[in-house]
C-alpha positions, 0 to 999 in steps of 0.5 A: 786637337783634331783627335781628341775632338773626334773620338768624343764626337764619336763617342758621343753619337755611338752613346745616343745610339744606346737610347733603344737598349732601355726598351729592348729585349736583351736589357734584363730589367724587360725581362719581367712586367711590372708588378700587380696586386693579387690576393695570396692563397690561404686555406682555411686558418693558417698562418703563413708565416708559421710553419706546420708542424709535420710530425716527429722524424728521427731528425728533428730536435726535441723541445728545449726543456727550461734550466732556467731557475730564479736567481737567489737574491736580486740586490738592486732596482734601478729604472731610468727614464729615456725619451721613448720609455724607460730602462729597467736595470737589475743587479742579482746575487747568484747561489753559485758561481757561472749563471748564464743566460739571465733573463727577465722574464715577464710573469703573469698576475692579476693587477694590470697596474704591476709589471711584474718579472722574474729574474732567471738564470741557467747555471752550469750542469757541473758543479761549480765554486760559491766564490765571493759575492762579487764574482757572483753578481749578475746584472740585466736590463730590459727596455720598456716604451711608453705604450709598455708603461702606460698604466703602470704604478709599480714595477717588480723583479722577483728572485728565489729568496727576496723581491725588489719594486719601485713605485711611479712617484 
């Protein structure tokens, strides 16, 4: 009983010698002061989060060119409410078989109270079958806030051959 009770009281007066390592140099976290508000250096009109573009090096990669072309036929609109926003579900029928990176993509028109996408794809650069129209049907959605669909009365999704919209009741 004696030695248990004498390493802990030993332990226990070598730990409360341990209380100056918080203050001390060899602690890590004393290394550096505390941090204070400074003003950032900025030249002119840049963006700092943007990198400048420094020329055209052997090195650097060229722009991406877009491949993306509007699907052939959009078949189905489907919005869901949900409590933040709404979800703007649409189905596509592809020309060929093996569209990839489909997207829908914002585009631009003069009526603020119509959202307006396009329904894009990229299909390979081979050629590929025309297969079934199942095998060639394509779905995407794209999540919108209340703030996206404030003053929105119609929704549109445009592919090569047709569009497809849906009024606010």
């Amino acid at each position: 009983m004696r030695k248990p009770l004498s390493l802990l009281l030993a332990g226990a007066i070598l730990l409360a010698g341990c209380g100056g390592w918080r203050d001390s140099r060899i602690n890590p976290s004393n290394w550096f002061g505390s941090s204070k508000v400074s003003e950032a250096p900025v030249s002119g009109d840049v963006n700092p989060l943007i990198p400048e573009k420094t020329g055209s090096g052997i090195f650097d990669k060229p722009e991406p060119v877009d491949r993306s072309v509007l699907i052939a036929e959009v078949s189905e609109l489907r919005i869901e409410r949900t409590s933040v926003g709404a979800i703007i579900y649409a189905t596509g029928i592809a020309s060929r078989q093996g569209a990839f990176n489909v997207a829908l993509t914002p585009t631009d028109n003069e009526d603020p109270s119509v959202l307006e996408y396009d329904f894009r794809v990229v299909y390979p650069e081979f050629a590929t079958p025309t297969g079934s129209a199942f095998s060639r049907t394509i779905h995407e959605a794209v999540s919108l806030t209340n703030e996206d669909l404030k003053g929105i009365r119609l929704i549109r999704v445009n592919g090569a051959n047709n569009a497809r919209e849906s009024r606010r009741r």
